[in-house]
C-alpha positions in Angstrom: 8.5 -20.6 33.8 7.7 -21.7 37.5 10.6 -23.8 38.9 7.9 -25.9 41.0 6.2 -26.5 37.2 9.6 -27.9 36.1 10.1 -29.9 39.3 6.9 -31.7 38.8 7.6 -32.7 35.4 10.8 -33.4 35.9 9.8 -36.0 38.8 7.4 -37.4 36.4 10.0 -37.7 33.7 12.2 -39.8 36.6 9.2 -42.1 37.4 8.5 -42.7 33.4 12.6 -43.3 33.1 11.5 -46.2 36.0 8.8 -47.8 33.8 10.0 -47.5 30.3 13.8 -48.6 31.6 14.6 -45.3 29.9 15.4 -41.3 30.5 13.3 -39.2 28.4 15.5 -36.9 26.4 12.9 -33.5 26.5 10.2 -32.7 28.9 7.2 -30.3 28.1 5.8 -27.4 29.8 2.8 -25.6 29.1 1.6 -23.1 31.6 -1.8 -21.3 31.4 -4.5 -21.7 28.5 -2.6 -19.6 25.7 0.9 -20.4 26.8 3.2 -21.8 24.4 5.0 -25.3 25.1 8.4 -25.1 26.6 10.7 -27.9 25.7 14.0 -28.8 28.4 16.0 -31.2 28.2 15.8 -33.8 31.0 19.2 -34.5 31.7 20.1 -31.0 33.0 17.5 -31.0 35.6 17.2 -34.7 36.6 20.5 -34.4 39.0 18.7 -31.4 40.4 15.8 -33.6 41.2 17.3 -37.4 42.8 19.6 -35.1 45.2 16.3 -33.1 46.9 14.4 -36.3 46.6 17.6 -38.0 48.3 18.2 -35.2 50.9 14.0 -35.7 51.6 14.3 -39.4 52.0 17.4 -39.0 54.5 15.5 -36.0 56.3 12.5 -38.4 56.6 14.9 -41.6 57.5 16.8 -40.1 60.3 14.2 -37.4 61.8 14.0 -34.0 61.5 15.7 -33.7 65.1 19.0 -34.8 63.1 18.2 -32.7 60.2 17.7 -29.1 60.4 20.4 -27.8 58.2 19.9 -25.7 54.9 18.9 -29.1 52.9 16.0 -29.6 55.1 15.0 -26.2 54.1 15.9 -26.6 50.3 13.8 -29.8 49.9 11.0 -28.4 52.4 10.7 -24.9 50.8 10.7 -23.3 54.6 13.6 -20.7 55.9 15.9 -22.4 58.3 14.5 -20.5 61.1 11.0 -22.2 60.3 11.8 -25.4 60.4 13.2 -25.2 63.6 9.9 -24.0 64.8 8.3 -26.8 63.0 10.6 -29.4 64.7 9.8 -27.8 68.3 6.0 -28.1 67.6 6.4 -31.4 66.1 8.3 -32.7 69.5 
């Protein structure tokens, strides 16, 4: 199982829970042509999920001047020593 597959459902999960008024109980994951479905349940990842998207929206809100600490790098994917070179070239 790739954790960026689980993400992405898992987001979609959260934006269904938006429509429907409701969080889904199970989310599916099928990876590959012969893969067999996976089945989580959404509640353990969710949490997971509204704190990067929170720690994104802050890093986007305040500048990435203000934010270069190891959350900027958890939600980004990049190593901390990265995204200071990213925030230099970006200046």
């Amino acid at each position: 199982m790739k954790a960026t597959a689980l993400i992405q459902v898992c987001f979609y999960s959260e934006l269904l829970s938006q429509i429907q008024a409701l969080v889904p109980e199970r989310m599916h994951v099928v990876l590959g042509g012969t893969a067999s479905p996976e089945q989580f349940q959404v509640q353990r990842y969710i949490a997971y999920l509204r704190k990067a998207n929170s720690e994104f929206n802050r890093a986007w809100t305040v500048g990435a001047d203000e934010f270069t600490g190891s959350g900027f790098s958890l939600v980004t994917g990049v190593r901390y020593y990265h995204s200071g070179v990213l925030i230099e070239v970006g200046k």
